[in-house]
Every structure is written in structure tokens, then in C-alpha cells.
Backbone bond lengths (Angstrom), bond angles and torsions (degrees), N, CA, C in turn:
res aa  C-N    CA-C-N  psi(-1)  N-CA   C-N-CA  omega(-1)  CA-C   N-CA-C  phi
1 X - - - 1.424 - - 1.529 109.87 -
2 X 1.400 107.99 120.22 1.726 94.95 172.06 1.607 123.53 -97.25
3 X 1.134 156.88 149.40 1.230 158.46 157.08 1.579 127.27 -57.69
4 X 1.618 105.68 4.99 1.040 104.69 163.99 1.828 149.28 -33.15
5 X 1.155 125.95 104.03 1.069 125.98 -166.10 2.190 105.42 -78.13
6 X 0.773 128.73 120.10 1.565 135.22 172.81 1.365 106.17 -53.25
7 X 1.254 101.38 132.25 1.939 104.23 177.53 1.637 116.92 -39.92
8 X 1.422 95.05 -37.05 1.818 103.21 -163.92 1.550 95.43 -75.55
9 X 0.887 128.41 -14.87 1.612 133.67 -157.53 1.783 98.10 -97.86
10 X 1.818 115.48 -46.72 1.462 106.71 -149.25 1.209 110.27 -94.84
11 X 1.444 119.89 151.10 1.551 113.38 -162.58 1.454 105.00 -144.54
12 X 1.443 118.00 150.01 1.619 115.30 -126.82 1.917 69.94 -101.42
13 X 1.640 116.18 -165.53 1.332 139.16 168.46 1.391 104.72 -41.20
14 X 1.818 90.12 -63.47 1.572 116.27 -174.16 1.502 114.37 -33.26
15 X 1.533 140.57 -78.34 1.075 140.70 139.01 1.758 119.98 -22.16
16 X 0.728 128.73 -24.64 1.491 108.84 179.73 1.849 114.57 -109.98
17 X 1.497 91.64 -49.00 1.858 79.63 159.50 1.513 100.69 -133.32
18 X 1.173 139.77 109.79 1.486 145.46 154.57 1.319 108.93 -36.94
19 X 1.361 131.28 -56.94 1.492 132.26 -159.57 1.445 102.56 -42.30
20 X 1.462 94.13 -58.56 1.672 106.49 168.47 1.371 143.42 -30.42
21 X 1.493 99.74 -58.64 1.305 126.25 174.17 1.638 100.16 -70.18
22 X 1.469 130.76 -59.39 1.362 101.78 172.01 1.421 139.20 -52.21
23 X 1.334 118.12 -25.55 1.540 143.44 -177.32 1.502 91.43 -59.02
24 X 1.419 122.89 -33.70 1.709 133.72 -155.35 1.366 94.38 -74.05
25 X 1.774 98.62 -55.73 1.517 119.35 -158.97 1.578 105.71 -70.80
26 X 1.452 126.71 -35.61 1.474 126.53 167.06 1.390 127.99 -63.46
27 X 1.500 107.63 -31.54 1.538 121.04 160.92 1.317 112.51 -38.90
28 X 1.646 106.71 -74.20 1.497 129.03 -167.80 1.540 83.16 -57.17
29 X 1.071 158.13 -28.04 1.466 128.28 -149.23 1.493 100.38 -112.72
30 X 1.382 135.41 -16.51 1.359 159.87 165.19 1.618 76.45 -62.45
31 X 1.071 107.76 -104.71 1.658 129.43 -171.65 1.588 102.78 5.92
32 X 1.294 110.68 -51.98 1.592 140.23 -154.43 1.631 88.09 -74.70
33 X 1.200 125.49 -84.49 1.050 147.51 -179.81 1.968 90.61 -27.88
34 X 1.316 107.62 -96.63 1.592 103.96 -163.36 1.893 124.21 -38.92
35 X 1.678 83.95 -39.21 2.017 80.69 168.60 1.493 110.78 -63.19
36 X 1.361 115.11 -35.52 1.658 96.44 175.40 1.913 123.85 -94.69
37 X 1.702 96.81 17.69 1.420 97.41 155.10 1.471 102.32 -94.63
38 X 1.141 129.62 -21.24 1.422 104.64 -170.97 1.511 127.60 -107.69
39 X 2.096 99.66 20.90 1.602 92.70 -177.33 1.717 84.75 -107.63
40 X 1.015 140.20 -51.37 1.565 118.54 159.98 1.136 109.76 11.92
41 X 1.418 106.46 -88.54 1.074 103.49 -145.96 2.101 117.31 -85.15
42 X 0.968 84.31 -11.86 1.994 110.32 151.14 1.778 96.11 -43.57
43 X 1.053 88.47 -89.16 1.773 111.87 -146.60 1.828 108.40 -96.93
44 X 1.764 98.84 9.29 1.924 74.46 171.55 2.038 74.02 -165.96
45 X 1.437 162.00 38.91 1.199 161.05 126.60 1.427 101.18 38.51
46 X 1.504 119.69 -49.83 1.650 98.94 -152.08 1.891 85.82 -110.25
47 X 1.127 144.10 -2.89 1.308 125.45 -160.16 1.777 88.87 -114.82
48 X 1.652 99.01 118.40 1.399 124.70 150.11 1.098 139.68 -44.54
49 X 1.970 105.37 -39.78 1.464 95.58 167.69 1.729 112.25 -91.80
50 X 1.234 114.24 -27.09 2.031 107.25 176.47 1.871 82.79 -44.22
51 X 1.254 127.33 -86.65 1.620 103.18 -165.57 1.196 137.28 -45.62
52 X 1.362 104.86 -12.19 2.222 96.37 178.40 1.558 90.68 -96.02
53 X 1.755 118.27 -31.90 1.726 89.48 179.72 1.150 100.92 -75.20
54 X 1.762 156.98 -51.40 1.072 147.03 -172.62 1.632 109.19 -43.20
55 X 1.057 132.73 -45.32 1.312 137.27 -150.59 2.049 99.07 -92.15
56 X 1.051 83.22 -23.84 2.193 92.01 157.07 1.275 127.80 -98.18
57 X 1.791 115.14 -9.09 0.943 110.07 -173.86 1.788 125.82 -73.47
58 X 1.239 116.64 -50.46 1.584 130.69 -165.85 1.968 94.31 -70.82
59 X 1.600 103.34 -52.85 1.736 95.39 -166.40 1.577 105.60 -59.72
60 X 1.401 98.79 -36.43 2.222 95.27 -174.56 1.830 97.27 -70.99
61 X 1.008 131.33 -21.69 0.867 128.86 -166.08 1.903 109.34 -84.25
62 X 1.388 100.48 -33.24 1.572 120.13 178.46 1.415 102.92 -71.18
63 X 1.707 126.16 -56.77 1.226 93.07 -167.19 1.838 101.84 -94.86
64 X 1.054 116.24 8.74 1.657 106.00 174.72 1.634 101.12 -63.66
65 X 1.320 119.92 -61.95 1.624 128.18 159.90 1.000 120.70 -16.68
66 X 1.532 120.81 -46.11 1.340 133.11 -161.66 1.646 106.30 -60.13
67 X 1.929 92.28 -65.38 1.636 110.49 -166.41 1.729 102.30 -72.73
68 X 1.082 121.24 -18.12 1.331 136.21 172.47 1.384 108.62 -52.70
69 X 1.285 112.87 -73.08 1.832 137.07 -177.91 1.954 95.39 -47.42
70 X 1.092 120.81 -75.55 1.241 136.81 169.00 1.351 125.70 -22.07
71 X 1.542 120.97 -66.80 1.531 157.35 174.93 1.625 93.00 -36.15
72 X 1.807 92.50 -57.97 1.938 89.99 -137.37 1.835 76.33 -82.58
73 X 1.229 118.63 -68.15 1.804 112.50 174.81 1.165 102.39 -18.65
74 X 1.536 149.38 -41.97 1.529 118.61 -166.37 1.836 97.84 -94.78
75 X 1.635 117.30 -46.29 1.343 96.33 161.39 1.271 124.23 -47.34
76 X 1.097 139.57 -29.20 1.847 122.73 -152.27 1.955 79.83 -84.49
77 X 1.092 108.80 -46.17 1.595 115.35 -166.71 1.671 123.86 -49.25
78 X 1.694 102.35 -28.15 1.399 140.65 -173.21 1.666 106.27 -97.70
79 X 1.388 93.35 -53.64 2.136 86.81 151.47 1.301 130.82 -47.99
80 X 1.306 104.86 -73.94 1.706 104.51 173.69 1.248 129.84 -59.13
81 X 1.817 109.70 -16.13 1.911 116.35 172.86 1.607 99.45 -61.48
82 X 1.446 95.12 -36.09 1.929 90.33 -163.21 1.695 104.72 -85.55
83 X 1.209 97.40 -21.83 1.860 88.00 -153.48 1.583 89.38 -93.86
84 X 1.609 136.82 -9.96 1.293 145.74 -178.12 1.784 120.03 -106.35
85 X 1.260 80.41 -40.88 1.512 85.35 -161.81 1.321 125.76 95.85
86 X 1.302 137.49 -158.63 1.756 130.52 173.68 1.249 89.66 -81.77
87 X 1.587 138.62 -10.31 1.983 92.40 171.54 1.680 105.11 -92.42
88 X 1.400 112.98 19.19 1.128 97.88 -175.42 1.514 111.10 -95.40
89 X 1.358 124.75 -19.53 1.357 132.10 178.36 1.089 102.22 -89.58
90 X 1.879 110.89 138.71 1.586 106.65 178.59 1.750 113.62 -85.17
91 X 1.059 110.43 -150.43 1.199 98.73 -165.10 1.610 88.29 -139.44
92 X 1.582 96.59 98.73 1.802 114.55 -147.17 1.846 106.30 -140.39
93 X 1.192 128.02 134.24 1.408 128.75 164.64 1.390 105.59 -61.50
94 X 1.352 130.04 159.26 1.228 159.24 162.90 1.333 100.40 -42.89
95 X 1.787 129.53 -63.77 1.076 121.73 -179.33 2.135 107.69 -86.29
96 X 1.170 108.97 18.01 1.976 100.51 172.25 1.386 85.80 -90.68
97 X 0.912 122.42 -32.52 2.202 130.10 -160.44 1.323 84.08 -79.01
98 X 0.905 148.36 -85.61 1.765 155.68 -176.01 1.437 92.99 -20.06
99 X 1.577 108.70 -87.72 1.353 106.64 -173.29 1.374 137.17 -48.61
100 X 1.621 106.21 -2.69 1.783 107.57 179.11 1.705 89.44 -86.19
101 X 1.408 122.49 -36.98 1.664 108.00 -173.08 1.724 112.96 -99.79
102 X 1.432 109.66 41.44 1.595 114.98 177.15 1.854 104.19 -38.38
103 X 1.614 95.35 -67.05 0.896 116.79 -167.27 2.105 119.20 -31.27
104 X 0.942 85.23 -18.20 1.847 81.12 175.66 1.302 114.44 -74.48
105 X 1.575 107.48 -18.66 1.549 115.72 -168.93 1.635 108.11 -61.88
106 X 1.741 119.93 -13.49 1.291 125.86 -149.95 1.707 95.53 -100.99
107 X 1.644 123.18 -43.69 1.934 100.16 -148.03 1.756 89.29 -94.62
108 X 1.127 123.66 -18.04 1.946 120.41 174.74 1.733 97.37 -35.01
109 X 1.634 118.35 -56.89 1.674 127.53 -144.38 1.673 75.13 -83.39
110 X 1.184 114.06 -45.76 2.037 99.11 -143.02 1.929 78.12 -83.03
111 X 0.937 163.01 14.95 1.479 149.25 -169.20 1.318 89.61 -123.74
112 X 1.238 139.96 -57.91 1.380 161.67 -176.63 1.424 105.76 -45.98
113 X 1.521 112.14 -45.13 1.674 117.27 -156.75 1.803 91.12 -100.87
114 X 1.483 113.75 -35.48 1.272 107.76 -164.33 1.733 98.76 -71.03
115 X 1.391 109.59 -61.36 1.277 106.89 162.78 1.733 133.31 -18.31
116 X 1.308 114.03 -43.25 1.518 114.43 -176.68 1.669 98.52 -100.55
117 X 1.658 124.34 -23.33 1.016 103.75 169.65 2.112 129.65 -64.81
118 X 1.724 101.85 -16.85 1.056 108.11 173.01 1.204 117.42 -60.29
119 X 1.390 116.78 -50.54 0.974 137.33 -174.65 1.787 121.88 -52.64
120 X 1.406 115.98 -38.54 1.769 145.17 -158.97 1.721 74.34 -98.99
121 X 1.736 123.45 -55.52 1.755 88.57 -177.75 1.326 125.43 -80.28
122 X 1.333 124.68 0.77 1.385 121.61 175.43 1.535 94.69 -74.37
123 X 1.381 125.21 -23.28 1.391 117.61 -164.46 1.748 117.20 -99.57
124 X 0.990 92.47 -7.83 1.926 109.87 -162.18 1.254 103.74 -116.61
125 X 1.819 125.88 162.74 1.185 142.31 -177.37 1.024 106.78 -115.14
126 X 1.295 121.66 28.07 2.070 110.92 172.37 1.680 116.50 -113.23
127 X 1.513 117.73 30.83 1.435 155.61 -156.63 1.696 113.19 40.92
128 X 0.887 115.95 164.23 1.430 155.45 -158.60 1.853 94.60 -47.20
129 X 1.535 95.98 -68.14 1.424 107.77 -163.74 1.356 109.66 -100.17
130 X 1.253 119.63 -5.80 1.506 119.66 148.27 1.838 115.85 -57.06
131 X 1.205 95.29 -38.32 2.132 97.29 -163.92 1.589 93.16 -79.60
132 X 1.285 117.11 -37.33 1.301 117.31 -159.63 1.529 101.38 -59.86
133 X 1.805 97.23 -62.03 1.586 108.27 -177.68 1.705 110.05 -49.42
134 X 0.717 113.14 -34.49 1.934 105.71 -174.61 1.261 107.84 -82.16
135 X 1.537 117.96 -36.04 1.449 99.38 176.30 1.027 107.65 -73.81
136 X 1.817 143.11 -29.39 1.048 146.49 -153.51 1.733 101.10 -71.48
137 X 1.252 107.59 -53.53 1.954 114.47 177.08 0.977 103.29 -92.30
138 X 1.422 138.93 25.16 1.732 119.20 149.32 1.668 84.86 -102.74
139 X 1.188 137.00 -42.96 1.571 125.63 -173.18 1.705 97.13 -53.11
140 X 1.498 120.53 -48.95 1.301 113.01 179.51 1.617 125.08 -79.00
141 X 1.256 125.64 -3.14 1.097 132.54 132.68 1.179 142.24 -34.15
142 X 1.578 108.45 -61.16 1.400 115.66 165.31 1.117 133.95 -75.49
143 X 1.641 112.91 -32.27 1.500 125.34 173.49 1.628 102.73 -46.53
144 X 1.689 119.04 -52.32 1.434 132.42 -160.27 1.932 84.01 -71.29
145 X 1.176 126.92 -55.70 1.456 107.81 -167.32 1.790 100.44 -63.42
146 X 0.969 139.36 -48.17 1.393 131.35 154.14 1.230 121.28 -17.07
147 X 1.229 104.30 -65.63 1.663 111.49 -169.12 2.070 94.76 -63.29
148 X 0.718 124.25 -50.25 1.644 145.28 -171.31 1.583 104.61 -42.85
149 X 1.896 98.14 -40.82 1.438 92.36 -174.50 2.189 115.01 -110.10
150 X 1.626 83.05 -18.02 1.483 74.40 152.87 0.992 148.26 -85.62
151 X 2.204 119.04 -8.19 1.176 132.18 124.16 1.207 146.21 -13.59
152 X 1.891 112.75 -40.97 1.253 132.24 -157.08 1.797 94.97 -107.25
153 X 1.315 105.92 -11.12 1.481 118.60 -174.96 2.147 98.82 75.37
154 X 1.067 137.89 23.82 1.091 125.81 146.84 0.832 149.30 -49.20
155 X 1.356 115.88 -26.84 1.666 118.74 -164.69 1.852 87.32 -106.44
156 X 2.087 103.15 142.32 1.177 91.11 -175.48 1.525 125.71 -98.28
157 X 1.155 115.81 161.93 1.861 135.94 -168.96 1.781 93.89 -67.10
158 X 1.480 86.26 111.18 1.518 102.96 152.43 1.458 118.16 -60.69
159 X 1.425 109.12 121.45 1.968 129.86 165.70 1.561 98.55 -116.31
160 X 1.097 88.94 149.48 1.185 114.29 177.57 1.599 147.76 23.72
């Protein structure tokens, strides 16, 4: 016998306590914020601006993802209502629909991070393709812990 719960049935944090799920979503965006105070000063010490763009990079990048992940899930959902009809929508929770488009949660951080890491090595002395590469897999780092928790249905559903 398995205990399987049915997609239409299972319902992420988000749906059951939000408070929570935002507490999740402020973490991750804190989170965001301190890894890009501390590769600055890693990989470029004397330049002021590699830290104010680093230190904008991961959170603008978190919630652009956010409304992104969200947006296109209620369009794609609003596509297939019209272009199907009711057999075209499955018969899915709020967070099973979320979790089929995790995946957006991932190229916002790695485009976002690679981007300012170009930027921190034109400015820094710890070479070129050293700054790039670290910002490049901490942006893909985080995107994947993103993706991980909008999978899990944690992070909470934008209203209104």
C-alpha cells in the first residue's frame, strides 16, 4: 500500500500556513543579500561599486524569479483553459501547477550573478575567470536552492 497523496489533493507550506512560507521567502532573500556581501569583498576588496552591484544582485534577482515562476504558471494555465477547455486543465493544486514550472526559479540568479560577476572582474585583482566562475555557481547555487523550495511548494504564492 503506498501513502501517496494525488497532485490535486497535495498542498505545499504555502497553502497551508503562508506566514511560514514567507518567513522562507525572506530568508532566501537575506541569504541572497549576505552571499553577495561577502564575494566583493573575496574577489574585488577595494571597489565600492562590485559591492553595491553584488549586494543587489541575488535579492533582485530572487524576486524577479519569483513573479516570473508565478506569471508564466498562471498564463500557461489560462492558455490551455482557452485553447482546451476543462479537459485541458488537469485536475492539480495551486502548489502541483507551481511545482511543474520550479524550474524558472534557476536562470534570473545564474544571469543576474554572472552578469555582476563580469562586472566585479573587470573591477578586482583575483583574475577575470576566477570572479566570473564563482559568481557564476553561487548564482547557480541559489537558483537550484530556489528551485528546491519552490518544488517543495515553500516559497509563498503571490495574490494580488
Amino acid at each position: 500500500m503506498t501513502d501517496a497523496v494525488p497532485e490535486s489533493q497535495r498542498q505545499g507550506l504555502a497553502e497551508t500556513n503562508p506566514l511560514a512560507a514567507g518567513l522562507i521567502a525572506m530568508g532566501v532573500f537575506l541569504l541572497g543579500g549576505l552571499i553577495c556581501v561577502w564575494l566583493p569583498r573575496w574577489l574585488a576588496p577595494d571597489s565600492d561599486f562590485a559591492a553595491f552591484i553584488s549586494f543587489l544582485a541575488l535579492p533582485a534577482a530572487f524576486m524577479l524569479s519569483m513573479v516570473l515562476w508565478q506569471g508564466v504558471t498562471v498564463l500557461f494555465g489560462l492558455f490551455r483553459r482557452i485553447t482546451r477547455g476543462k479537459r485541458g486543465v488537469r485536475d492539480t493544486s495551486i502548489t502541483g501547477a507551481l511545482a511543474r514550472k520550479a524550474w524558472l526559479l534557476i536562470p534570473a540568479p545564474v544571469l543576474f550573478n554572472t552578469g555582476t560577476g563580469i562586472a566585479t572582474g573587470l573591477l578586482g585583482h583575483s583574475g577575470f575567470a576566477l570572479t566570473v566562475g564563482v559568481y557564476a555557481g553561487a548564482g547557480l547555487a541559489y537558483g537550484l536552492l530556489c528551485f528546491g523550495l519552490g518544488r517543495a511548494g515553500m516559497l509563498p504564492i503571490l495574490e494580488d
